[in-house]
TITORTI-834378 format. One record per residue (C-alpha): x, y, z; chain. Coordinates in pm, whole numbers, plus 50000, padded with zeros to 5 digits. Layout:
% TITORTI-834378
xx|yy|zz|c
X|Y|Z|A $
...
END
This chain:
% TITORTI-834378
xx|yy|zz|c
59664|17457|88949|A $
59800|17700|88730|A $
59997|17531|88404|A $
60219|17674|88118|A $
60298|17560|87810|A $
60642|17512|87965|A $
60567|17286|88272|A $
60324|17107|88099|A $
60611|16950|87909|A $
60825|16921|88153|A $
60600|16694|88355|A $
60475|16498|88076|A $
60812|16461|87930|A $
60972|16342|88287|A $
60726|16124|88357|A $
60802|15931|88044|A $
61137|15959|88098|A $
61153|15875|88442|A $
60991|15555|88402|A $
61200|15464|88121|A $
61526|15491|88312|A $
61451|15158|88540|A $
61756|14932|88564|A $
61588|14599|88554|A $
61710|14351|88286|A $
61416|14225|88035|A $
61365|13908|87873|A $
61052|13891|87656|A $
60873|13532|87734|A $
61056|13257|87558|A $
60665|13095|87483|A $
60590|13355|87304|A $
60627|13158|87020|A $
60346|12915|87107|A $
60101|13221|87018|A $
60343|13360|86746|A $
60421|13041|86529|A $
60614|13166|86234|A $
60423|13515|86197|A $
60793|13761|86066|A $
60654|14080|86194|A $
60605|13971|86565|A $
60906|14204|86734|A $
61202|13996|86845|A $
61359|13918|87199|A $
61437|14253|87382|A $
61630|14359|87659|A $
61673|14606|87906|A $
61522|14852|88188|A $
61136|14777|88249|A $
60915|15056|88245|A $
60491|15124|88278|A $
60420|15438|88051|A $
60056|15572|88058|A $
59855|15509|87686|A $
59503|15554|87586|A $
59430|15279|87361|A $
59167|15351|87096|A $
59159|15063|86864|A $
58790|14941|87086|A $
58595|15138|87306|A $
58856|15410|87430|A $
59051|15312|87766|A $
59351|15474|87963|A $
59612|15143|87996|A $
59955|15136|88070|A $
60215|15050|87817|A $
60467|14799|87944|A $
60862|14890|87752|A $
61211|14701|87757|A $
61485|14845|87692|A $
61230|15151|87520|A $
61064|14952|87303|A $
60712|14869|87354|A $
60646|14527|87412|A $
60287|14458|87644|A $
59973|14625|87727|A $
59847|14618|88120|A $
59528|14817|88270|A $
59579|15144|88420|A $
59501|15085|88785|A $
59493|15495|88879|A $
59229|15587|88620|A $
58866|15545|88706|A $
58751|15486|88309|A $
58983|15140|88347|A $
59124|15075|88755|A $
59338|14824|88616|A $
59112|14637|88328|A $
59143|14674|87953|A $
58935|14575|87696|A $
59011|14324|87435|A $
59155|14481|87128|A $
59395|14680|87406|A $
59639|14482|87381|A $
59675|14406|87017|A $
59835|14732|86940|A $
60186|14641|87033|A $
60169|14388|86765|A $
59968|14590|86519|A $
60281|14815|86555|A $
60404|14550|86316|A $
60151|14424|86162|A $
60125|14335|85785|A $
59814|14549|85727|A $
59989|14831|85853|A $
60054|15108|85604|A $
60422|15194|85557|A $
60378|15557|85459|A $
60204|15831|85176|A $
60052|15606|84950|A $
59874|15725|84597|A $
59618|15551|84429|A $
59772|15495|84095|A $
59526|15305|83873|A $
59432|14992|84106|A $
59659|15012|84305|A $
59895|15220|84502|A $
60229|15374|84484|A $
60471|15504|84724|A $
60553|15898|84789|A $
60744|16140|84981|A $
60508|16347|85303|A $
60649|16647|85138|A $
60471|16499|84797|A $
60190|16368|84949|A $
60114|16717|85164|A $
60140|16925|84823|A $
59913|16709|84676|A $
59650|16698|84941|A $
59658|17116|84921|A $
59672|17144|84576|A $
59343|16975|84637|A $
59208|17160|84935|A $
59250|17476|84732|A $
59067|17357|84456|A $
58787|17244|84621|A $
58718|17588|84724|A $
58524|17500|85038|A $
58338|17194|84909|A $
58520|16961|85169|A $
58363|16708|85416|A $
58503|16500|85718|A $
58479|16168|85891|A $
58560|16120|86236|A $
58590|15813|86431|A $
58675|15914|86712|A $
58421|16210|86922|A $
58657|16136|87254|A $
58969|16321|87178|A $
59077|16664|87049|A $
59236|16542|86740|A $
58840|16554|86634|A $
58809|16941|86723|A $
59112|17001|86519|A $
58984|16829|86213|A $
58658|17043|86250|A $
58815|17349|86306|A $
58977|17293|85946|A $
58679|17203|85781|A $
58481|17503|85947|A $
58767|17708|85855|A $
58720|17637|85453|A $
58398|17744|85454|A $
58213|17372|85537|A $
57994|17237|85800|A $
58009|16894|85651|A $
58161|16745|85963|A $
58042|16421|86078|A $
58116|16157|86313|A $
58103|15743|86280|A $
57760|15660|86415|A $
57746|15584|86791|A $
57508|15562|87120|A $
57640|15910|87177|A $
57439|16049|86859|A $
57097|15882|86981|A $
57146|15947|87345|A $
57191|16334|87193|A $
56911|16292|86963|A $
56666|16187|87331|A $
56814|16431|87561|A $
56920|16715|87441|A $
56646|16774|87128|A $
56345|16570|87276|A $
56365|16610|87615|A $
56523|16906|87619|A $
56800|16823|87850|A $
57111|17008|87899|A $
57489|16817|87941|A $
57528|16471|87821|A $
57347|16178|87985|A $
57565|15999|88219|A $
57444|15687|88426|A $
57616|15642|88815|A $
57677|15253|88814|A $
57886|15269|89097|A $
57602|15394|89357|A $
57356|15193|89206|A $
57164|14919|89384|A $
56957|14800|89107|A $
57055|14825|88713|A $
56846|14789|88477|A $
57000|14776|88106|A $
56743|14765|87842|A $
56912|14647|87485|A $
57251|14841|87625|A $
57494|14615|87606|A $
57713|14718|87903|A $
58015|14511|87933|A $
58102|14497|87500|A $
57943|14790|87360|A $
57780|15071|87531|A $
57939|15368|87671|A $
58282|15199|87858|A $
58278|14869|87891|A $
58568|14787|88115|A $
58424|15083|88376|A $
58079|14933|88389|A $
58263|14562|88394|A $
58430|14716|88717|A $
58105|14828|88861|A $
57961|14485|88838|A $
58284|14351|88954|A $
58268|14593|89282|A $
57893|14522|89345|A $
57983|14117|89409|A $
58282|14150|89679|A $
58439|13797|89724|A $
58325|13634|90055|A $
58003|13883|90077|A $
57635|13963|89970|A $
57616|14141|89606|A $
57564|14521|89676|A $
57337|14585|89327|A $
57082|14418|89170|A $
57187|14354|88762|A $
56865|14253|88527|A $
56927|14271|88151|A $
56633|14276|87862|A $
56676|14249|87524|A $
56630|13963|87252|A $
56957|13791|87310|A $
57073|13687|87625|A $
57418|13818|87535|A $
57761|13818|87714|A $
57594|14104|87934|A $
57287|13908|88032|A $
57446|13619|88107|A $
57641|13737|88382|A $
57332|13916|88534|A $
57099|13838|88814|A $
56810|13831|88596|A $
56762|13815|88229|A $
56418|13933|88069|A $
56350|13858|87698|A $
56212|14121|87477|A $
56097|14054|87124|A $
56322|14251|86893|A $
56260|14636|86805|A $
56040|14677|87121|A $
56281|14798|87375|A $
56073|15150|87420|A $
55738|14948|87458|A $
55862|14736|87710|A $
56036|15059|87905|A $
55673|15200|87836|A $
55495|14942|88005|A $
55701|14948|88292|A $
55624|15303|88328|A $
55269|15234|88292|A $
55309|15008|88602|A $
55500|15206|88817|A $
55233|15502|88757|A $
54976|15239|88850|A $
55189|15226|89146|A $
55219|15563|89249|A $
55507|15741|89049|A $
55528|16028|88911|A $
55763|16302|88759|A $
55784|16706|88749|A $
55886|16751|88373|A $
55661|16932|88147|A $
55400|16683|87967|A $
55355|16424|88244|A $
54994|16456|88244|A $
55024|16375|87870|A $
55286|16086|87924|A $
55080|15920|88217|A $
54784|15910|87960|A $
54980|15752|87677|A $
55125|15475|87873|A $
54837|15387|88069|A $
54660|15341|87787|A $
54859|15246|87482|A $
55100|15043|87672|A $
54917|14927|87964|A $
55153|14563|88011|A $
54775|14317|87938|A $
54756|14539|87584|A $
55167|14483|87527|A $
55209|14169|87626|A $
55238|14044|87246|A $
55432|14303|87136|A $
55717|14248|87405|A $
55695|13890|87474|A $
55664|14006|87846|A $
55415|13886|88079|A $
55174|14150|88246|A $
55316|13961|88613|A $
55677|13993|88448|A $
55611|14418|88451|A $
55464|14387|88809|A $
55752|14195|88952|A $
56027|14383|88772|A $
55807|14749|88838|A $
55819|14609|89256|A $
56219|14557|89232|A $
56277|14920|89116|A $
56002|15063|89308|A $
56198|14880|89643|A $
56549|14996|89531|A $
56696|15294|89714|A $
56911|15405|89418|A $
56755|15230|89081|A $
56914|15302|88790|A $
56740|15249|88395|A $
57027|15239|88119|A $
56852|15202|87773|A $
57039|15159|87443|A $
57108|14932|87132|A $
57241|14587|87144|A $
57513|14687|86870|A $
57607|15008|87032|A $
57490|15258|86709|A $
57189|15256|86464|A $
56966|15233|86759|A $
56588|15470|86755|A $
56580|15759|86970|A $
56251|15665|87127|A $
56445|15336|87285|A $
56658|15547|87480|A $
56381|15855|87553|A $
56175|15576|87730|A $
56459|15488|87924|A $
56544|15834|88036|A $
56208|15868|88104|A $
56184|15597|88348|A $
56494|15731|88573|A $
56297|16062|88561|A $
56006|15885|88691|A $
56239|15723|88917|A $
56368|16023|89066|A $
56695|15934|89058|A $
56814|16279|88798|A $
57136|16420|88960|A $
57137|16178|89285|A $
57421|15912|89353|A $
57323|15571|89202|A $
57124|15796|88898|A $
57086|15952|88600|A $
57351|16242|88552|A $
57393|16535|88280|A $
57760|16593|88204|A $
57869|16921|88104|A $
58075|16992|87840|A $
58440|17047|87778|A $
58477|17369|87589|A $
58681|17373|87300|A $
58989|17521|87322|A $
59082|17520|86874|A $
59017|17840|86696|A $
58660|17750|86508|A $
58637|17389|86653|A $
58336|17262|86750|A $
58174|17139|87071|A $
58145|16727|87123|A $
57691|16858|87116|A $
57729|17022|86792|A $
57963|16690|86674|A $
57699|16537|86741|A $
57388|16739|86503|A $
57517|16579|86228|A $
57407|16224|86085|A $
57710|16092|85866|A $
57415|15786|85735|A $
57158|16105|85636|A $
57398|16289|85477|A $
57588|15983|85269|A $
57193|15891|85163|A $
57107|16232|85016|A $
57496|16280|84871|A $
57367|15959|84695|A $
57005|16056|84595|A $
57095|16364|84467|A $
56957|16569|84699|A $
57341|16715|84821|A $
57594|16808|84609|A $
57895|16512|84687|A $
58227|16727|84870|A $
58521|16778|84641|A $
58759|16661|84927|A $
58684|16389|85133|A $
58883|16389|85508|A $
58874|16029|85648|A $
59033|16043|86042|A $
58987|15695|86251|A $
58732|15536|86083|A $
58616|15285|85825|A $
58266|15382|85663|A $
58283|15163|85376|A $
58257|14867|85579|A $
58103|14996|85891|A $
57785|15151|85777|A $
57489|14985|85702|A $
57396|14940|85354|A $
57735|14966|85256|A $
57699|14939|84866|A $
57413|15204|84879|A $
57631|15427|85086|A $
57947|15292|84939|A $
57785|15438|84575|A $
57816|15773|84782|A $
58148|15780|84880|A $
58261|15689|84550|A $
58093|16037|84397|A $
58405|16201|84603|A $
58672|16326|84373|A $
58891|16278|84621|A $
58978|16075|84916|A $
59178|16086|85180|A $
59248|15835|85443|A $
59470|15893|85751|A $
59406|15552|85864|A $
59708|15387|86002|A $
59609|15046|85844|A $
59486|14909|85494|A $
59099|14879|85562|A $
58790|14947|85348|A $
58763|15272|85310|A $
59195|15344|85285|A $
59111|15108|84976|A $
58888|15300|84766|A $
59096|15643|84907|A $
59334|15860|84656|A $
59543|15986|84926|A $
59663|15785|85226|A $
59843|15990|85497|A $
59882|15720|85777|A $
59846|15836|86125|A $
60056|15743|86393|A $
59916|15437|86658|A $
59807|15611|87014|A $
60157|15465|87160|A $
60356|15657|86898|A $
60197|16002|86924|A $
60017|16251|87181|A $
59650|16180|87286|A $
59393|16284|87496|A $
59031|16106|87593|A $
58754|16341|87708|A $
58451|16222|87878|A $
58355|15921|87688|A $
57981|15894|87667|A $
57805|15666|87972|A $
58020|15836|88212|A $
57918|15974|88525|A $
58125|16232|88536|A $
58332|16448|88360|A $
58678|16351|88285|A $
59072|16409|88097|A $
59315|16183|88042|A $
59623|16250|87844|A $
59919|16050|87723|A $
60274|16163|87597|A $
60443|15890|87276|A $
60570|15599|87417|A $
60736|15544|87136|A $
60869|15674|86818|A $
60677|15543|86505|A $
60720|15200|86355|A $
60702|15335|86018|A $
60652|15671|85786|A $
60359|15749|85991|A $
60237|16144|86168|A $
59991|16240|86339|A $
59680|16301|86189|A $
59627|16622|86406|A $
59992|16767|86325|A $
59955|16716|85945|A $
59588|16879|86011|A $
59743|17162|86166|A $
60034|17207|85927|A $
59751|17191|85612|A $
59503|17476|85820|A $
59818|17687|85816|A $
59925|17668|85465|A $
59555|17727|85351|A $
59570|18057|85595|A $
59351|17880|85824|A $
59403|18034|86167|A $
59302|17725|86450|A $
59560|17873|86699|A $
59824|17581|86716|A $
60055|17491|86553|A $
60125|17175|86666|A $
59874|16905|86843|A $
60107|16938|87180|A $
60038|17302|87172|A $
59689|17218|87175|A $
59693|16969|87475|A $
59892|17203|87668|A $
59609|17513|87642|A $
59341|17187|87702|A $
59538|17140|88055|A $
59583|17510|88110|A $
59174|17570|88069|A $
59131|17286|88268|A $
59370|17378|88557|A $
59145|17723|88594|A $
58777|17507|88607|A $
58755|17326|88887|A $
58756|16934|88945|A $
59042|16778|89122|A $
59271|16501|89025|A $
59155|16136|89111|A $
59429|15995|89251|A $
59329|16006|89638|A $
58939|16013|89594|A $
58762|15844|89279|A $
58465|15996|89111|A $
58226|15816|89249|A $
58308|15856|89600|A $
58269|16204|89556|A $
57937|16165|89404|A $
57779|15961|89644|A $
57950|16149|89968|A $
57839|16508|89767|A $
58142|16657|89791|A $
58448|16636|89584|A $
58842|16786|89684|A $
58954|17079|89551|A $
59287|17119|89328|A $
59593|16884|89270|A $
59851|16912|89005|A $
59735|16883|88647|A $
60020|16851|88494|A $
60217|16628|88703|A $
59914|16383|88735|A $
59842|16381|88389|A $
60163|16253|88304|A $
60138|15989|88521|A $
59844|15861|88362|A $
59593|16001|88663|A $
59322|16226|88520|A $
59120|16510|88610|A $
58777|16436|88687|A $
58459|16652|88786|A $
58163|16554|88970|A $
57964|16878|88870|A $
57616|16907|88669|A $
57450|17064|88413|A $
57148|17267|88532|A $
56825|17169|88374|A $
56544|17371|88290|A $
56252|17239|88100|A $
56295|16873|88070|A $
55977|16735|87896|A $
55832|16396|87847|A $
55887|16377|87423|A $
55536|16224|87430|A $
55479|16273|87020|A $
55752|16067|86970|A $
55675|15804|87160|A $
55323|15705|87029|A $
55434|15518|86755|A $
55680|15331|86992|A $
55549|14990|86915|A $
55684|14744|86664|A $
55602|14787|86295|A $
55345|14481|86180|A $
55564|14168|86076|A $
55646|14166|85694|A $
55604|13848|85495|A $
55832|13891|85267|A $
56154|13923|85545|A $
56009|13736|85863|A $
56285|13754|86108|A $
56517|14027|86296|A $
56828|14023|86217|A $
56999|14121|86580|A $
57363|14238|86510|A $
57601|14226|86826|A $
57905|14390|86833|A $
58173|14180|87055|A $
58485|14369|87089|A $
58767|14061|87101|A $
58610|14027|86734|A $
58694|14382|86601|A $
58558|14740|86628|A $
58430|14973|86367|A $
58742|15095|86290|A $
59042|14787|86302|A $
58963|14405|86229|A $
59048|14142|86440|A $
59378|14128|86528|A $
59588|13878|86455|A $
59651|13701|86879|A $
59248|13753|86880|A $
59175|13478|86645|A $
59173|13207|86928|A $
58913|13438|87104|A $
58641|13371|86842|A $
58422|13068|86951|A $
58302|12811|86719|A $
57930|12917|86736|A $
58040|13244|86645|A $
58306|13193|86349|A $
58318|12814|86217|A $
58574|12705|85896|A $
58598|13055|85801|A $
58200|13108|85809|A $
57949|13315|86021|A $
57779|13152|86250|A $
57400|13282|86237|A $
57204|13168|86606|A $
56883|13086|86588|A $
56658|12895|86857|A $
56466|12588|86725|A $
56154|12752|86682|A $
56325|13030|86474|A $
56480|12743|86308|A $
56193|12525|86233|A $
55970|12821|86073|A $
56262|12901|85816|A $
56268|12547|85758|A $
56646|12492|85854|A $
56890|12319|86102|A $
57148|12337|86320|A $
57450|12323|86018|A $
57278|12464|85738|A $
57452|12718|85505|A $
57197|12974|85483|A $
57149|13251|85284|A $
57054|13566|85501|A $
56855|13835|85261|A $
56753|14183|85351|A $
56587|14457|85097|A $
56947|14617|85075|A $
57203|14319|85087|A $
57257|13915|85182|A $
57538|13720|85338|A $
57587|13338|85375|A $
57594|13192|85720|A $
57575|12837|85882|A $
57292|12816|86157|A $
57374|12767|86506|A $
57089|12652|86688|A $
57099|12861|87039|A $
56782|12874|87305|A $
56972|13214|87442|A $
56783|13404|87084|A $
56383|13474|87129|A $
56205|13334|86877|A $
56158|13576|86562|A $
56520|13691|86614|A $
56860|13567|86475|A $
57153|13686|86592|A $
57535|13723|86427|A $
57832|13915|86524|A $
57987|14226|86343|A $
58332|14286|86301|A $
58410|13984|86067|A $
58400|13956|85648|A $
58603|14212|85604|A $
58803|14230|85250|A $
59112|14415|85370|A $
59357|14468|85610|A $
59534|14116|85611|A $
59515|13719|85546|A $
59454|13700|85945|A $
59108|13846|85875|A $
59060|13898|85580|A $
58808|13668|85417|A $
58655|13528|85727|A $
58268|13489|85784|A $
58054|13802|85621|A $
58013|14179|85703|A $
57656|14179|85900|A $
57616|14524|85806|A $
57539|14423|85447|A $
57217|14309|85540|A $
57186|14622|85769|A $
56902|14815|85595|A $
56808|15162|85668|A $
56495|15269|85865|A $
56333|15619|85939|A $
56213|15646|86249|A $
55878|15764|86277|A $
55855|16135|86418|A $
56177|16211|86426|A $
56272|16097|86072|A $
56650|15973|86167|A $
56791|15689|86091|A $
56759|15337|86229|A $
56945|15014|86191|A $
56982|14817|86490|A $
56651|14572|86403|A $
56694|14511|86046|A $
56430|14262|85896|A $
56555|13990|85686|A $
56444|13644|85550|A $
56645|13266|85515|A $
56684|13036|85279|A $
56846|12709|85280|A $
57162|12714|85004|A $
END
């Protein structure tokens, strides 16, 4: 599978081309204007030869999809049936980039901030300005990342490494607490990847699988396969958690937890399968099988969990009977989640014995880098942008000269945003490459917008969940809209003027070394055998063109594992698993849930999404806050009220929605909405959850939590 530099274009190249030169006539949908009204930046009628170009959209959870063109120009967004990350589904904010193409809140080119607001310059101007600053800052630069999936990140650490910094961070994610559990607690090697596929039971504890937790439109697919039409259902789904969300309601069984004790109730369950018979290898069983059966024996829990001691027996007899159980532990909202929720899930699949067997738990190794000084997706990971944004703002770090901001939006997306907010502000200078006017772009001094993924070259790398490895690619489908580069070209072209040696010198350089490692590693192409298949018959094909697959949208997968040696049972960290005692002062849990037709943490709801937003979750412009009738009744409100929702940090207003689908204790809102940018389609509507998000440290470990924020409610 040998690949140079030179066939690597070629095929990428001609299979763009080659689709594009289809002589079928094209009429875009004369109804469009039912959805469009009188919106002037929707593209007009096109015509000419249909075409299906491979994308990777990354406005959501990160996807391979299919890009459908008339006539060249862009014009719909269809699932990518050959890749096994998507086999024809897309997720919700997928196809919204067409139209974001055009979109008001898009950012026409270079902006600087000039007083309060912005004025226009030349990329030549706007490059000189950003190295004049790089050079000044003398090494004292930091990044944000948004996006840990594709090698635009290693470029943008490979710059900051090569200026002397290790201030390289990434948005928040399940990734960073699934690294936190496995790799530094329980010693694992590879990242943890769950086999949905060859599953016959899933259990998903707080993971939200099908809107936020690992990929959602893979694990949709799994559920989809495990229910053929006409036939039994192949795999058992149970979901527990405080909210019976969109995950649990399309489940076989739903279990409610009480809020903030997702590792007790995995803890329990382990103390009944011990009681049962089970046990594990790893170093400190012994001292695991005491803790549980003691400290969360399901009698002494019950109170804690909401869960009935018969509720652990039944659900401990269902795994017990499964051939290939599977245990997938997380956060409702997909970040800010404790490490000791998802160490008590791992530990369950250990004491499951399902590590490295089809239908189980899998460790994925690593991609290598392939940039001069870039770093590795694990040592992405070390770093906690939250921790270091709270001691930037206590004093206890120095703030960076240079702030880099690539695909994300911290100033709204964070928790505690005007504590963390206070941070960013101690910057001298910001830069945004964001390709749209959000939060942070805002409050930048620099904006250098980046191209969309249709308008530039990008690659998605073994997103976490996965159960094996995987690379996608994708060539431009289309020139850029506006005065927009790449972020990892104008990266490149800055490490070189600053004598900074990455390798590259442009970002298609890059990919084409990425395919040329991969060609000489192994793995095979998955266009005749998925992943799965492979896993479950324990053997995989050998070979296949890279090049020429890639550019067809099919990627390269491996089924291979990391070796282990030394996994432990992190049993220090797990004795203070319970819930904290309640606090008067802020009685209820505020249960954030992050619903992806609403926005992401990086792009607000786009514009054809609006209609997607139910009335219990959006209502006249106001968040919705769900509450059952008990909840209700102790804050001394009803179905209708406008609320005020207070935390320690923050407080937004809300209108209750009285729904028996929340546990008693918890309320529940969706993120993504309230944001003060981008454009009049969201801006202004409902309130930013995360403002009412307050910081945590876990005990033991000391990191940061979120996810089960404590707040109180008052009647306005």
């Amino acid at each position: 599978m040998g690949v140079n530099r030179r066939r690597f274009i070629m095929f990428v190249a001609g299979a763009v081309a080659g689709t594009l030169a289809t002589p079928i006539p094209f009429k875009l949908a004369d109804d469009s204007s039912i959805w469009t009204q009188n919106w002037p930046w929707i593209p007009r009628l096109q015509y000419g030869g249909i075409a299906h170009v491979p994308m990777i959209s990354k406005l959501g959870a990160p996807a391979p999809v299919n890009v459908t063109t008339a006539g060249g120009r862009p014009c719909a967004v269809t699932g990518n049936a050959k890749n096994p990350l998507s086999q024809g589904g897309m997720g919700a904010l997928a196809p919204a980039e067409v139209q974001l193409r055009y979109g008001p809140a898009r950012i026409k080119g270079p902006l600087k901030k000039a007083g309060d607001s912005f004025s226009p310059l030349s990329w030549e101007e706007a490059e000189a300005l950003l190295l004049e600053k790089m050079k000044a800052a003398k090494g004292k630069v930091a990044a944000v990342c948004g996006d840990e999936t594709g090698t635009a990140a290693e470029v943008l650490s490979g710059l900051v490494a090569g200026v002397g910094s290790s201030a390289f961070c990434l948005m928040p994610g399940e990734s960073h607490v699934a690294a936190r559990a496995w790799n530094r607690l329980m010693q694992g090697k590879g990242q943890p990847g769950y086999d949905l596929e060859n599953a016959d039971c899933v259990l998903a504890i707080g993971a939200d699988l099908f809107e936020s937790f690992g990929t959602p439109v893979r694990n949709a697919k799994a559920l989809a396969a495990s229910r053929p039409a006409g036939a039994d259902s192949k795999t058992t789904w149970i979901y527990a958690g405080p909210v019976r969300t969109r995950t649990a309601a399309v489940c076989d069984q739903y279990i409610p937890v009480a809020p903030g004790a997702g590792a007790a109730f995995a803890l329990g369950l382990a103390a009944q399968l011990i009681q049962m018979g089970a046990a594990a290898e790893a170093q400190g069983f012994e001292a695991f099988r005491a803790l549980v059966t003691s400290a969360y024996a399901p009698a002494k829990i019950k109170d804690a969990t909401g869960v009935a001691p018969e509720a652990f027996a039944a659900l401990a007899k269902t795994l017990a009977s499964a051939k290939r159980p599977l245990v997938v532990a997380g956060s409702v909202m997909g970040r800010g989640g404790a490490a000791a929720d998802v160490v008590a899930g791992l530990c369950l699949n250990l004491l499951l014995g399902n590590l490295g067997k089809p239908g189980g738990l899998r460790a994925i190794p690593e991609i290598a880098p392939v940039v001069t000084g870039g770093l590795t997706r694990s040592q992405m990971l070390k770093a906690d942008l939250v921790d270091f944004l709270m001691q930037v703002d206590a004093g206890k770090l120095p703030a960076p000269e240079v702030l880099l901001v690539h695909e994300a939006n911290p100033a709204y997306a964070l928790p505690e945003p005007e504590t963390l907010g206070k941070a960013l502000a101690k910057v001298p200078f910001k830069v945004s490459f964001s390709p749209f006017m959000d939060e942070t772009a805002a409050m930048c001094d620099l904006i250098l917008p980046n191209t969309l993924s249709l308008e530039r070259f990008e690659d998605l790398i073994t997103p976490y969940g996965s159960s094996f490895a995987s690379y996608t690619m994708a060539a431009p489908v289309a020139a850029p809209a506006c005065d927009a580069k790449s972020t990892a070209d104008v990266v490149l072209g800055l490490a070189k003027t600053l004598g900074v040696d990455l390798g590259f010198a442009t970002f298609e350089d890059v990919l084409a070394a990425r395919v040329a490692a991969l060609a000489e590693s192994g793995g095979f192409m998955s266009d005749t055998v998925m992943p799965w298949q492979a896993i479950a018959d324990g053997s995989a094909p050998e070979g296949g063109d890279l090049a020429e697959g890639l550019g067809t949208g099919t990627p390269w997968v491996s089924v291979a594992q990391a070796e282990q040696g030394g996994l432990t049972f992190p049993v220090q960290v797990l004795e203070k698993a319970l819930p904290g005692t309640p606090d008067a002062a802020f009685p209820f849990s505020l249960v954030p849930l992050a619903l992806e037709n609403v926005g992401s943490a990086k792009v607000a709801t786009p514009p054809s999404n609006l209609t997607t937003i139910r009335d219990d979750e959006l209502k006249a412009s106001s968040l919705c806050l769900a509450m059952c009738g008990q909840t209700a009744a102790k804050a001394g409100v009803a179905g209708g009220d406008l609320v005020k929702v207070a935390s320690a940090r923050g407080e937004i207003m809300a209108l209750v929605d009285i729904d028996e689908a929340v546990m008693p204790g918890a309320v529940a809102a969706p993120l993504g909405l309230g944001h003060t940018a981008f454009d009049v389609y969201s801006r202004g509507k409902g309130a930013n959850v995360c403002k009412v998000l307050t910081v945590s440290a876990e005990p033991v470990t000391g990191l940061p939590v979120w996810d089960s924020s404590k707040v109180k409610i008052a009647k306005s």
